[in-house]
Structure formats: structure tokens, C-alpha cells
N, C-alpha and C positions, 0 to 999 in steps of 0.2 A: 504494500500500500504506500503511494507516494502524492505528496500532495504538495504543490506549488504556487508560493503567491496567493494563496486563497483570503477571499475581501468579499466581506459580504455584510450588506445593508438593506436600511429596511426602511420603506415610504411613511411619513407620517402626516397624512391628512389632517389638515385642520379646516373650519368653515370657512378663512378665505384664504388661507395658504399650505403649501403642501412642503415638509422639511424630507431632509433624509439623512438616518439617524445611520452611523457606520458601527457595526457590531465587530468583526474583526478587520485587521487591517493587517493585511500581508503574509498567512501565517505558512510558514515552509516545514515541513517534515517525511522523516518515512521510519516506517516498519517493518519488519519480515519473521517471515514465519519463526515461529524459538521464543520469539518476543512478547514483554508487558511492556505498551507504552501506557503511562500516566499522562491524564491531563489535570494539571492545575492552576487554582488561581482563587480570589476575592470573587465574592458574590458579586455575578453581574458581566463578569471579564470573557462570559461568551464559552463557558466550554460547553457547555450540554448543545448550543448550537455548532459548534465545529464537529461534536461527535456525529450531531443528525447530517450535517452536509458531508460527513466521510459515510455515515452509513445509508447513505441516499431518500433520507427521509425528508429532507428542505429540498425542493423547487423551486421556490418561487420567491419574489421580490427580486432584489439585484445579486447576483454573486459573480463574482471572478475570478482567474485562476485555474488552475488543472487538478484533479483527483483523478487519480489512474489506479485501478486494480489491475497487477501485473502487465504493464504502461498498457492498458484500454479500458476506456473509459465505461464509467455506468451505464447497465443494463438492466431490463426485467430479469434476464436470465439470472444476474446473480443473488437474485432476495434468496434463492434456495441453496448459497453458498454462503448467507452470512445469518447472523444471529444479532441482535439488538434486546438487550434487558433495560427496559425504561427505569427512571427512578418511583415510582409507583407503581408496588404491588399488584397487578391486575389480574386476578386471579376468581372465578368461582367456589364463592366460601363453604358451598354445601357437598361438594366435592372430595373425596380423598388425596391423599398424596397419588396415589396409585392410578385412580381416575383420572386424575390430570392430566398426568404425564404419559398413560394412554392411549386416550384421547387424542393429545399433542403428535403421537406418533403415528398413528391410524391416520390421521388427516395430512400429515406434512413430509413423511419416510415415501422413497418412492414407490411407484404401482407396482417395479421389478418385486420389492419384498413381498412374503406372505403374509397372511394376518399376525399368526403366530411370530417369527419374525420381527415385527413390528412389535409387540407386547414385548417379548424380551428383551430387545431396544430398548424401551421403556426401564425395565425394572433392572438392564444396565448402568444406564443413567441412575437408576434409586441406591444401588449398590454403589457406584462412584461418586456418588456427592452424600454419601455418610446417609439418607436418611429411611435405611430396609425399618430402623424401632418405629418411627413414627409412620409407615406405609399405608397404615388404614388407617388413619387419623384421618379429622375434616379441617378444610384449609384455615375456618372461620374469618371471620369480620368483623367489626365494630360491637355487634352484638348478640356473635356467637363463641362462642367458646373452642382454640384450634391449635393448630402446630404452631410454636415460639414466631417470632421476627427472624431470626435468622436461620429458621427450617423454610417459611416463606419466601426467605431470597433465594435460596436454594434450590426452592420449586421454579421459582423464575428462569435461574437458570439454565436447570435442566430441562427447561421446557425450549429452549434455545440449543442449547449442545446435542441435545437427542438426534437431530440432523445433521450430526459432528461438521459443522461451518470450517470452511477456513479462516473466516474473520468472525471475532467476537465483539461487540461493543457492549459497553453496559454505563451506565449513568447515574454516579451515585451508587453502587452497589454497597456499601459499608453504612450510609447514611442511617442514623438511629440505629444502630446495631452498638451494642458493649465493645469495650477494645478485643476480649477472647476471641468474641462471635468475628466481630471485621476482621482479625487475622485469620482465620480458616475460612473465609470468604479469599480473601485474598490468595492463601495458599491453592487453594482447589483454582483458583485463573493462572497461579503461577504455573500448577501441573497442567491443565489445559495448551497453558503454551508451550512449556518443557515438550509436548508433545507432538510438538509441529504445527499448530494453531496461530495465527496472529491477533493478541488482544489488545484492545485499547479500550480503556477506562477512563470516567472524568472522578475525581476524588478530593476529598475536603477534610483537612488537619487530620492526615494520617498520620499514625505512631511513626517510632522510628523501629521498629520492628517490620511495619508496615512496608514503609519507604524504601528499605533495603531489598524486598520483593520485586523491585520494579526494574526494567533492563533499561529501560528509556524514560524521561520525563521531558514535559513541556509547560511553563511556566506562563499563563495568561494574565494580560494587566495593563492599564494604561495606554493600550497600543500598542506594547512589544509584546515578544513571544523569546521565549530561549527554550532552544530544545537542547536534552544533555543526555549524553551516551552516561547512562551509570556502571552500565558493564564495565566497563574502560576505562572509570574512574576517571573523568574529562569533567567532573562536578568540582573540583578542587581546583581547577583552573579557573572558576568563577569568582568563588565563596572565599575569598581569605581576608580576614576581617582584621589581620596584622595590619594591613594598609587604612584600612578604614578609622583605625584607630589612629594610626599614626598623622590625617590629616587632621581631624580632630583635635591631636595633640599641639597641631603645629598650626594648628586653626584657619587651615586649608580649604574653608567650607564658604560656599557664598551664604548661606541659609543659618538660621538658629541652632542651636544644641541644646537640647535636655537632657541633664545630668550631667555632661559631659557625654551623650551617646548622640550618634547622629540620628539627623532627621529621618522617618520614609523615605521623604523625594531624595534627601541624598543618598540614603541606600539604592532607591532605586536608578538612580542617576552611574552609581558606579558598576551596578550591575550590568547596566545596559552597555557599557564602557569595557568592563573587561571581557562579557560576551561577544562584542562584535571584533576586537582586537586578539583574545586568545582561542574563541571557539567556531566562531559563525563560518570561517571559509572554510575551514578543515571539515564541518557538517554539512555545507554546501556541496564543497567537492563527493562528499560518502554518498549524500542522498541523490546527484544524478551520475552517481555510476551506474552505467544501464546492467539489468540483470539478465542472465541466459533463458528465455521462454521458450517453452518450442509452439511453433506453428499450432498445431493441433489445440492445444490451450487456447491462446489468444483465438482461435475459432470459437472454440464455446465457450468463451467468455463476451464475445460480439456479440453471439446470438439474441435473437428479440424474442424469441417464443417463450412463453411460460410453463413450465413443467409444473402441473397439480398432481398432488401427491395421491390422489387419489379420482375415482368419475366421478359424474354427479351426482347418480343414484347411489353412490357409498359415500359421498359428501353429506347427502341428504340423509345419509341411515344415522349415519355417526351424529351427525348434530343431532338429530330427534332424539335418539336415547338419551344421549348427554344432556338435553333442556330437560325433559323426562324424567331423569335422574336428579339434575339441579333445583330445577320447582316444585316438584312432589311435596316437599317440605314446607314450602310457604300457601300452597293450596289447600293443602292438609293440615295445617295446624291446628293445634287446639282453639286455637283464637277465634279465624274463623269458621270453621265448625260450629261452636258454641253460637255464634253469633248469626248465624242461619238457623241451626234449632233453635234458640231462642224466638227469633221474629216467627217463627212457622207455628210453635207452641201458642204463641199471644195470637195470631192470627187466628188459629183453630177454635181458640175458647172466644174470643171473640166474633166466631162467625160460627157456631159450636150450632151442628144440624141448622143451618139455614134451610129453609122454605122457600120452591120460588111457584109457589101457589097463590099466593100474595100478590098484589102491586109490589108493597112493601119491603115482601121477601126477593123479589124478584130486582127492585132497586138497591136491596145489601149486595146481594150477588154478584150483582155488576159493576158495584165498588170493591170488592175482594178482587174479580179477575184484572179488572184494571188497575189495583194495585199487585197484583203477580205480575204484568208487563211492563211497569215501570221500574220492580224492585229487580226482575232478571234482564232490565234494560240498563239501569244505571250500573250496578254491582258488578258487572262485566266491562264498560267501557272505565269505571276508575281501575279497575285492575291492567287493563291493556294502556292503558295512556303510560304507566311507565314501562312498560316493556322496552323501547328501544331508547329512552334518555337514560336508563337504569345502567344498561348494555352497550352504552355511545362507547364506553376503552374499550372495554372488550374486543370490542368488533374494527375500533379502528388499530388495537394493536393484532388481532390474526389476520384482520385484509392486508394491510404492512407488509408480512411474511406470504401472503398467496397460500394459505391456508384452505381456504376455498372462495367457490364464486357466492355472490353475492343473492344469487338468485338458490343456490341450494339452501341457503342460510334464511334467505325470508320463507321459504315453504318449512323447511323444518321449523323454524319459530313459529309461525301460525297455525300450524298443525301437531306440535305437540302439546298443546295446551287442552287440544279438543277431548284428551280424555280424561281428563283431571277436570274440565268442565261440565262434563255430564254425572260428577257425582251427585255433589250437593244440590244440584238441583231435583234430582231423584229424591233424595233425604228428605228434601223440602215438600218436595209434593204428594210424596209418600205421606206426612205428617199433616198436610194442609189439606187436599183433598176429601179424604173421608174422613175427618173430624169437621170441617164446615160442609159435611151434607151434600157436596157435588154429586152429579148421576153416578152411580154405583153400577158401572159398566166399562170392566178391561179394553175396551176398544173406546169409549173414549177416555178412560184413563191414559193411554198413550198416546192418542190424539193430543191430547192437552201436553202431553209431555215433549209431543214430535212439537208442536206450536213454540213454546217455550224456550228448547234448543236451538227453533228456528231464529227467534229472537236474541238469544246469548248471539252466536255465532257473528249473528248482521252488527248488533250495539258493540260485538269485541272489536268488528272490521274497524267501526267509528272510532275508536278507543285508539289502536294501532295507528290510523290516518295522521290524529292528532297529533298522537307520540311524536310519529318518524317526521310532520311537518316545522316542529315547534324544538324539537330536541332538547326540551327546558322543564322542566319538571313545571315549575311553578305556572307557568305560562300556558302551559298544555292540561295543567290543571282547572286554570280561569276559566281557559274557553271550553272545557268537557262540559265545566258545570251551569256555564252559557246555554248551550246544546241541550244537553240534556233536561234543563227544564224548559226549553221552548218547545221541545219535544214532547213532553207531556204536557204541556201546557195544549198542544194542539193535537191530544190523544185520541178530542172525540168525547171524554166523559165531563170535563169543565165546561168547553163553549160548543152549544151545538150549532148556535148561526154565526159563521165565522168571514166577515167582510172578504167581499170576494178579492181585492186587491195583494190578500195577504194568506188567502186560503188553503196555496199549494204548500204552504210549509206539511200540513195536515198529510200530505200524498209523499213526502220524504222522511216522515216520521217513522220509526219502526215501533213505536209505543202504540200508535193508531190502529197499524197492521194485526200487529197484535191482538189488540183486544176485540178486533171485530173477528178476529180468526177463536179465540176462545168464548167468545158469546157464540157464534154460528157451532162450535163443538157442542157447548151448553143445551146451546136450543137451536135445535133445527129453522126452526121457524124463530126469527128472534121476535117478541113481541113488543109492541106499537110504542108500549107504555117507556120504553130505554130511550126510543127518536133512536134509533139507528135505521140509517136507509140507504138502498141500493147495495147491499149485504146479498151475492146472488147463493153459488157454490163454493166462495173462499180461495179459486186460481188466481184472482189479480189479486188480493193479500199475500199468497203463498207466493205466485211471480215474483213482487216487487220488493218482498223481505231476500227471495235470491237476488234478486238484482244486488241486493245493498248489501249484500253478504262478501259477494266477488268486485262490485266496483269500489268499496271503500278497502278492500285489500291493494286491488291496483294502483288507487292513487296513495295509501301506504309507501308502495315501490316505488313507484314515480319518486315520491319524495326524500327517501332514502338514495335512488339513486343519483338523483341533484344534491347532497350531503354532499359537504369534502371528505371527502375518503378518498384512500388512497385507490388510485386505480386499478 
């Protein structure tokens, strides 16, 4: 890896003027395989960006300069030769160590390996990064319960080395980690390169236990860069404070002294000083020594095409169980369980042998089912609203890597929800149904059940829509709940004469559809006394709830695919 002159800034728009802010300015180095380059520097001095533009993750705004992987320049082909560990954890907390990593290997090892193969891969990786004790552990998060911080980084890792990369980057990898944990972090990149890997790391107040691991460092700040051969011990050609002292003494300094100890800016002023006089051309000259390639390489290192490590329909397998496995947990919870038997319990005794013999009875009734489409109408679109702002890292750290396409990933999302959604709402109907008195007949017991599901499915499409358009929890929350009650607001059982300028809303609602579809189950003939009208055989209900099933899915995709993600 060699990289030259690289300078890269970044536009900043204002209402009536536009600046441009320089992020690095010049920065020269290389690497090769055997090697730990460190990058360091003061908060702000640009190294998490120099690592994204060496690991091809920046495009855009101004840069310039050369980055050559084995002298030719970035490709798609190479995401499945390199490895990137961000400095946050992005990880699925309900997941095992074992699962993960997996997972990670099913999707990203090539199609040549077998499944098996693959898994062993996997539990290579657990064996070489220390963590076979905690293998079935769950990853956890904020507020679950899981493997330490520094079995977490670990996992990251290895979710990275399982497709043993020739380049590693990682970002921050010690960050919050004890000094023990950050050394055996450090040692397992040290073996990684020892083994013919090339890694480069950005890192912040390592030990000095730490620092001695490293073959290479580059010092970010002010605008310089010094890069130092440590192998070679070409660092003491910098660092000799004998001098520094001695102008000090001799009061050699244009700037202030405190204590008698030099300034920063003079420190850094000499530094810059004895780098570019004892070290810079002799590193100059090393880093464009050209290296021996052969032909063949530089071939498939040009290439454009993208190698998926797996088809679509095994893209598609593998995500579905994986979501499957990861949601089960928060679908099933106790929480809300209780909180669906609950509302179903107070609805029952509250509607406990309804009558619709009655005017009367027959006016509660119709308030019970129009309260069943509005509760399996809202309860499913807050659930799917955050599905994709939940999932934004996630998805934009596996697209990164070509993990998979983009279109396995939205079908396996939207369809593994489908069976974790048909529980509770059985539970529910099961409880609600025949405790308030409904027709006591299996065929429309599942009629009301098929309605129902019709309605989850269409209000999750809406849910997801919002999510993938808004990508903002909060914001995607505003307008659900926008929606949603204009939606039942124009369900049909509040306003029956609905000015005609504003009527269609009524025809996009699936609260509407709904309820005229579970009134015509109820009562064949609905009667007079409800004002529901033009209610035939329930095909333009049941039509236009699929409509809204499959078109609020697609503009879902649409919207996800106009996201910046990576392509």
C-alpha cells in the first residue's frame, strides 16, 4: 500500500458563501505486507479520515494525490481483499459469538467453499482470536446483558479476518478498552501481520508496551505528517530532547517557556525540523522504490467485477434466519406479550357476549371491530418504522464489504418478520373473539383472522416506507403518528359524510378497508342501522389492502435505494 501527496478537503456551504475546509494536507507513506502501520495524532488531525481514503471508503468532496494497492489503483474488486473494523461496535446484540461470525462467513467466504467449510472458517477465527469460552454467549447492548468490550472488539475483528484480507484497517480499535484488554488487541494485529497481512490502525495515547508493537508510525497534526520506520529505529533520529533542552538553556526560542520547558509550537516546530533534514528523503527514496508485481496480480487487482460470496437465493436464506434469529427476542418478549393479552383481556370483558340483535348491540360490535383495525393497524407500522433507522450501521457497514445485494437484504427483512407477526395476533383473537360473542363459526373465525393479517402486512409496508424514507427515528416517528391517525380518523366509523374534496384519503386508508372487510365477515348483509354503503362481496377491500401491501414495500426500496450507501 502506497500512498502519495494525498490532500483532501471538504466544501462548506454557508447561506451566502461556500469555504473549503483542508482536512489533510500532503500526506506521503507506505506499507507492506509483515507490517503494523500506526496512525497518530490530536483529536481532529484527520486520521480516521486518511484511514477511510486508504480503505476506499471516502469518495467524495475534493481529494488528491495517489493510493495504489500494489501500484493500481482502487477497485470494487478489492472490498473482498480488504477488511475495515470501524470504531463502533456494530454488531447484533441478540446474536452469539458463534452466530456472528457465521453468519459473516456464509455471506462473504467465496461460493468455491462448502457450507461446512465456511463454518469452520468461522470457528477458526473463534479459536485464533482467544474467544472458543465465550462462543455461545450473546453479543449484548446497552440493555442486554453480553460478552466484555474487549471480546466485542474481537468479534469485530474476526468478522473482518474470516476472509483472511491482505489489508486490514481498523479505527480506534483499543478505544475504551483497559491497558490488559488494548494490549492483546494489539498483539492478535501484531500476529495478523507477522503473518503476511498488511495493517494499518489509527490509535490514541497508547502505552508504551503498546507503541513498541508497531513497525511503522505516522504522526498527524497541524498540517505535517512524519512517518517513522520503528523497525529500524529511525525514531531517535527525530526525538532527542538533548537539543531541545539545550536551546532552552541558551534561550534559543522565539516563543515563551514554562518552567523552563519548551512550548508545543516549539516542540513542534523542531520536530518538523529535524524530520524533514534527518528522515523525510531517506523515506521518500524507500516508499517509491517500485516493488516486483507480477502481471497476473495487477490483472485482478484492475478488475471491476464484484465477487459475492454467495447467490441471491443463499443471500436471501442466510439473512432471513439471521433476522429470524435476531428478532424473535424483541417480538416475543414478555413485555409485549403481556401487553396484547392485556388489551385482548379488557376488550373481552368489556365486550363480554355482545349481542348484535340489538340496534344497540349491533352499534358495540362495530366499535370492537373497528377498534381490532386500528389496534392491528397502528401496533405494526410503530414496530416497522424503526426497522431500517435501527439497522442504518449495520447495513451501511456489510454493503461497505459486498456482503450482499441490496435487494436480497430488503426481501429477507420484510419477510422475516411475517412469522413472528402472525403470532400475537392469533393470541389476541383467540382471547377476543369468543369472549365478546362474535359468530361462533371456524370459517369465519379465520376469515376475520385472514382480514387482520391482511391489514398487519399492508400498515407494516407503511411502517417500513416511512422508516427507509426518513432514516431518523424521531422524525419517522412524527409523521407515523401523522398517518396513522388521519387514517383512522377517515376509517369510516367517526365521519360518515366526509366532504368530497378531501374524501379519497378514506380509499388509501387500510383502517377503512379493514373494517368494512370484518363487518361484511360479521354480517353478510351489513345492516342499515352502521350507514355502511356500497359494501358488495369484499374484492375491492381485499384488492386494495394488496395493493398497499406491495406498493408501500416498493417505495420502501425506492427509498432505501436513493440512501447513500455504498454502492
Amino acid at each position: 500500500l502506497q500512498f502519495t501527496e494525498v490532500r483532501y478537503s471538504v466544501v462548506l456551504k454557508g447561506i451566502t458563501t461556500t469555504t473549503e475546509k483542508h482536512i489533510l494536507h500532503g500526506i506521503t507513506g507506505s506499507v507492506r505486507p509483515g507490517e503494523l502501520l500506526a496512525l497518530m495524532g490530536p483529536s481532529g488531525s484527520g486520521k480516521t479520515t486518511l484511514l477511510s481514503l486508504l480503505g476506499g471508503r471516502i469518495t467524495a468532496n475534493i481529494i488528491q494525490g495517489s493510493v495504489t494497492y500494489n501500484d493500481e489503483p482502487y477497485t470494487k474488486s478489492l472490498k473482498g481483499r480488504m477488511g475495515f473494523v470501524t470504531q463502533d461496535d456494530v454488531l447484533f446484540a441478540h446474536l452469539t459469538v458463534r452466530e456472528t461470525l457465521t453468519y459473516a462467513a456464509l455471506l462473504r467466504l467465496p461460493r468455491t467453499m462448502t457450507r461446512e467449510q465456511k463454518k469452520d472458517r468461522a470457528m477458526d477465527a473463534i479459536y485464533e482470536l482467544g474467544l472458543e469460552r465465550c462462543q455461545d454467549t450473546i453479543i449484548g447492548g446497552p440493555f442486554v446483558r453480553g460478552v466484555s468490550g474487549g471480546e466485542r472488539k474481537r468479534v469485530c475483528i474476526g468478522n473482518e479476518i474470516i476472509i483472511n484480507p491482505s489489508l486490514l484497517f481498523l479505527d480506534e480499535p483499543t478505544s475504551g478498552l483497559d491497558s490488559t484488554t488494548a494490549l492483546r488487541i494489539i498483539q492478535v494485529l501484531h500476529g495478523i501481520a507477522k503473518s503476511g497481512k498488511t495493517v494499518v490502525t489509527t490509535i490514541h495515547q497508547p502505552s508504551s508496551r503498546l507503541f513498541h508493537r508497531f513497525d511503522k508510525l505516522i504522526l498527524l497534526g497541524k498540517g505535517t505528517e512524519f512517518l517513522l520506520d520503528l523497525a529500524n529505529g529511525n525514531i531517535n533520529d527525530v526525538t532527542v530532547p538533548s537539543v531541545l533542552e539545550y536551546k532552552v538553556q541558551s534561550k534559543d526560542l522565539e516563543s515563551n517557556t514554562r518552567n523552563g520547558k519548551p512550548s508545543p509550537e516549539d516542540v513542534h516546530e523542531y520536530l518538523v525540523e529535524a524530520y524533514e533534514d534527518r528522515v523525510a528523503d531517506k523515506q521518500m527514496r524507500k516508499i517509491l522504490m517500485p516493488l516486483p508485481i507480477s502481471e497476473d496480480l495487477k490483472a485482478t487487482l484492475s478488475s471491476q467485477k464484484r465477487d459475492w460470496g454467495a447467490s441471491w437465493w443463499q443471500q436471501y436464506s442466510i439473512l432471513f434466519w439471521r433476522g429470524l434469529n435476531e428478532r424473535r427476542h424483541d417480538y416475543l418478549s414478555w413485555m409485549r406479550i403481556t401487553q396484547v393479552l392485556a388489551i385482548a383481556v379488557i376488550l373481552g370483558l368489556l365486550w363480554w357476549k355482545s349481542s348484535s340483535t340489538t340496534t344497540r348491540g349491533l352499534e358495540d360490535q362495530a366499535g370492537l371491530l373497528f377498534f381490532i383495525s386500528v389496534f392491528w393497524g397502528f401496533f405494526p407500522v410503530f414496530t416497522a418504522i424503526f426497522t431500517f433507522p435501527q439497522e442504518r450501521a449495520m447495513l451501511t457497514k456489510e454493503r461497505a464489504v459486498d456482503m450482499y445485494k441490496l435487494s436480497a437484504y430488503f426481501m429477507a427483512r420484510t419477510t422475516s418478520d411475517l412469522p413472528l407477526d402472525l403470532i400475537l395476533p392469533i393470541i389476541f383473537l383467540l382471547i377476543v373473539y369468543f369472549m365478546a360473542g362474535l359468530i361462533q363459526s371456524i370459517e369465519h373465525f379465520f376469515l376475520t383472522m385472514f382480514v387482520v393479517f391482511l391489514s398487519i402486512i399492508a400498515a407494516q409496508g407503511l411502517g417500513l416506507a416511512i422508516g427507509a424514507s426518513l432514516m431518523d427515528i424521531k422524525k419517522a416517528t412524527t409523521l407515523g403518528s401523522v398517518t396513522v391517525m388521519t387514517f383512522m380518523l377517515a376509517g369510516g366509523f367517526f365521519v360518515q359524510r366526509v366532504p368530497v374534496f378531501i374524501s379519497w384519503l378514506r380509499y388509501v386508508s387500510f383502517n377503512y378497508h379493514t373494517y368494512r372487510l370484518l363487518l361484511k365477515v360479521q354480517y353478510d348483509r351489513v345492516p342499515s342501522s352502521l350507514n355502511v354503503t356500497h359494501l358488495d362481496n369484499g374484492v375491492k377491500e381485499i384488492t386494495a389492502l394488496t395493493v398497499m401491501v406491495f406498493a408501500y414495500r416498493i417505495m420502501a426500496y425506492i427509498f432505501l435505494r436513493r440512501m447513500k450507501l455504498p454502492n
